[in-house]
C-alpha positions in Angstrom: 0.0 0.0 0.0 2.1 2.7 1.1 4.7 1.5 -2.3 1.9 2.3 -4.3 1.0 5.1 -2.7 4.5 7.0 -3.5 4.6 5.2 -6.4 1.5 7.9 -7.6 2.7 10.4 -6.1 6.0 10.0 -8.4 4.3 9.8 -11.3 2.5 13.2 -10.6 5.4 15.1 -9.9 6.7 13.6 -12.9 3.7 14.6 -14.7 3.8 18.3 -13.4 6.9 18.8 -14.9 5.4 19.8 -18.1 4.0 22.7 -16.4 7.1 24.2 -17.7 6.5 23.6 -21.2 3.8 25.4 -21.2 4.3 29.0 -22.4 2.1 32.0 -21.8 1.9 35.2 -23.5 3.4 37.1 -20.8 6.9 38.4 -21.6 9.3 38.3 -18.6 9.7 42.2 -17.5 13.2 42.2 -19.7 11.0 41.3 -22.5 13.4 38.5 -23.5 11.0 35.5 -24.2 7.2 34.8 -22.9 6.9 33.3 -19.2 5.9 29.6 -19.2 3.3 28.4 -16.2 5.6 27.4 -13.6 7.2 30.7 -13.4 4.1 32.2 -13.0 2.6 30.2 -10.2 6.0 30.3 -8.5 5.8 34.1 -9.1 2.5 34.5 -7.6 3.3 32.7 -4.7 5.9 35.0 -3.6 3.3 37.6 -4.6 1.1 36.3 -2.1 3.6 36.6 1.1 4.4 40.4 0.1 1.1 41.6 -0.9 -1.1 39.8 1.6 -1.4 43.3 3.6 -3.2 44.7 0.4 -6.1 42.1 1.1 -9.6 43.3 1.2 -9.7 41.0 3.9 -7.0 41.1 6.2 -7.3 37.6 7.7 -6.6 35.4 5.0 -5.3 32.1 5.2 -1.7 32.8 3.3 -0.9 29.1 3.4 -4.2 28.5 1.5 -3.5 31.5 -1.1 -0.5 30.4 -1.4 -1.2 26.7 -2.3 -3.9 27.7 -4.7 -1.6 30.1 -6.5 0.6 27.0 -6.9 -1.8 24.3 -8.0 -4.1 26.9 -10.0 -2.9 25.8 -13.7 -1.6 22.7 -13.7 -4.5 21.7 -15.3 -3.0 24.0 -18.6 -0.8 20.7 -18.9 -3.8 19.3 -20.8 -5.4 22.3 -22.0 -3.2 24.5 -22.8 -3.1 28.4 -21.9 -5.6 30.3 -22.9 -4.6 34.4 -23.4 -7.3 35.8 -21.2 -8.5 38.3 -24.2 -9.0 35.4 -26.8 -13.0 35.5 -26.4 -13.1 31.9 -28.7 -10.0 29.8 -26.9 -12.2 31.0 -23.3 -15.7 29.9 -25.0 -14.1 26.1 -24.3 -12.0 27.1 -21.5 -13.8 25.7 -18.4 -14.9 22.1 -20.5 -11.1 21.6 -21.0 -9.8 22.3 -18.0 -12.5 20.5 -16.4 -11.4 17.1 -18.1 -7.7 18.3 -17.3 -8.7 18.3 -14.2 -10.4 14.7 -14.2 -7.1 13.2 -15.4 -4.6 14.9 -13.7 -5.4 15.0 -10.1 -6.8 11.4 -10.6 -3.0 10.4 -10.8 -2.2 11.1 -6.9 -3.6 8.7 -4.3 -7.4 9.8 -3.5 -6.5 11.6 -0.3 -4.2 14.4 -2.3 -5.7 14.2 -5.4 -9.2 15.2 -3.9 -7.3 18.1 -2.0 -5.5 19.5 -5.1 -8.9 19.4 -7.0 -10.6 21.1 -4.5 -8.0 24.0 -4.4 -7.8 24.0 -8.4 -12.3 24.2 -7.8 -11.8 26.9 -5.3 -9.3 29.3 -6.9 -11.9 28.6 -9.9 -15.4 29.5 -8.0 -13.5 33.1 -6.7 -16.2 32.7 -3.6 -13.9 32.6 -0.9 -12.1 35.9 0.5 -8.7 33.5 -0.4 -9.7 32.7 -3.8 -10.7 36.3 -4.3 -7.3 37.6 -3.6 -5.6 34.4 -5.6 -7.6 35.6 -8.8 -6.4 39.3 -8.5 -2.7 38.4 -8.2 -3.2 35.9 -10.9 -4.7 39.4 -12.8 -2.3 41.8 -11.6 1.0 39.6 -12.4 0.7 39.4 -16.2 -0.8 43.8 -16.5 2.5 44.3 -14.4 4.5 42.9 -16.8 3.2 44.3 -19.5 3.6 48.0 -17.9 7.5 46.6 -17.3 7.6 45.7 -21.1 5.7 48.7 -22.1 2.7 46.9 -23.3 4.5 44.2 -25.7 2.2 41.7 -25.6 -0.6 44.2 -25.5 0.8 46.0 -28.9 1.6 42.1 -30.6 -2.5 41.3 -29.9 -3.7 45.0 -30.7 -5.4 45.0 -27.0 -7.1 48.6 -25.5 -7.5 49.8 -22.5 -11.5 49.1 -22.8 -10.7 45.4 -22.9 -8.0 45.1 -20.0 -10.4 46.5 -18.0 -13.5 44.5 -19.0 -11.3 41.5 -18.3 -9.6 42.8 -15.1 -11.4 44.6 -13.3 -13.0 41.7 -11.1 -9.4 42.1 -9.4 -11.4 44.8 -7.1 -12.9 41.8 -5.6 -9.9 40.5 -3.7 -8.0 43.8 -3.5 -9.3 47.4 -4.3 -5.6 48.6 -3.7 -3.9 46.6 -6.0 -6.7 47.7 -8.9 -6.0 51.1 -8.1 -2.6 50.8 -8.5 -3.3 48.9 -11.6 -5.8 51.5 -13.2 -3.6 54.3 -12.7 -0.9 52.5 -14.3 -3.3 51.7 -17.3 -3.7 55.2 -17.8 -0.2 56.4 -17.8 0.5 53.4 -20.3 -1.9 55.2 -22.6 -0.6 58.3 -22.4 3.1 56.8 -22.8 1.4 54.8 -26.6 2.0 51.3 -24.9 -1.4 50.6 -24.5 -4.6 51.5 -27.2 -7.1 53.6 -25.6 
């Protein structure tokens, strides 16, 4: 039992792995190459432990942020990243990443595989004060780097302003500060002709 039991749990972490072959359309700040999925989740996790004071709720669980953050998108291993202002690739978003889901987390012994899925389902819902915060780091990261890279992967997709706030703007529900920050940042990127009004 307890052979076959790390014997599952190998074959996820060896699974997870291709988490780093996936590539997003985030550019690194130097603008060098796009990010690929584990660098993100790793970047949001440290995210998480220096923004946690910009909360709308200031009693979070940062353990629980922190593990969604880090288990949000290994479902992307099956299907794929989706670039969060492609309206079509999002129309079958949830189905894939729902059978994504099925598979993956299905690999660990029932135990962790039922925990990871019910992080992946949380950070997914946005209901809890946790999950709320989670989703506007997972916002804020990639807008950040495209202020950093003065809007390359905005200018490469022809995205406004208009549409990075439609998208985005749900980030208020987890933290109002960190929108702010964000909104005034949109505008100066405007005014600078790195982002289309």
């Amino acid at each position: 039992m307890e052979g076959q039991r790390l014997a599952q749990q190998v074959k996820f972490i060896i699974e997870i792995d291709k988490l780093k072959q996936i590539h997003r359309q985030t550019y690194l700040t130097d603008a060098s190459r796009h990010e690929n999925s584990v660098e993100h989740s790793w970047h949001l996790a440290i995210m998480c432990m220096l923004l946690l004071e910009h909360a709308n709720h200031p009693d979070l669980d940062l353990g629980r942020v922190i593990r969604m953050v880090l288990v949000h998108d290994i479902v992307e291993i099956d299907a794929g990243d989706t670039f969060i202002y492609d309206d079509a690739g999002n129309g079958s978003k949830a189905e894939r990443e729902q059978a994504a889901a099925d598979r993956l987390f299905s690999i660990l012994p029932a135990d962790q595989g039922n925990m990871l899925r019910d992080l992946w389902e949380e950070f997914e819902s946005a209901q809890t004060p946790e999950a709320r915060f989670a989703n506007s780091l997972d916002r804020f990261q990639p807008m950040l780097h495209n202020i950093v890279t003065h809007g390359k992967s905005w200018q490469e997709h022809g995205i406004r302003k208009s549409q990075v706030v439609a998208k985005n703007q749900v980030m208020e529900t987890g933290s109002n500060r960190l929108w702010d920050y964000i909104s005034t940042s949109l505008s100066d990127a405007v005014s600078k002709g790195h982002l289309l009004d």
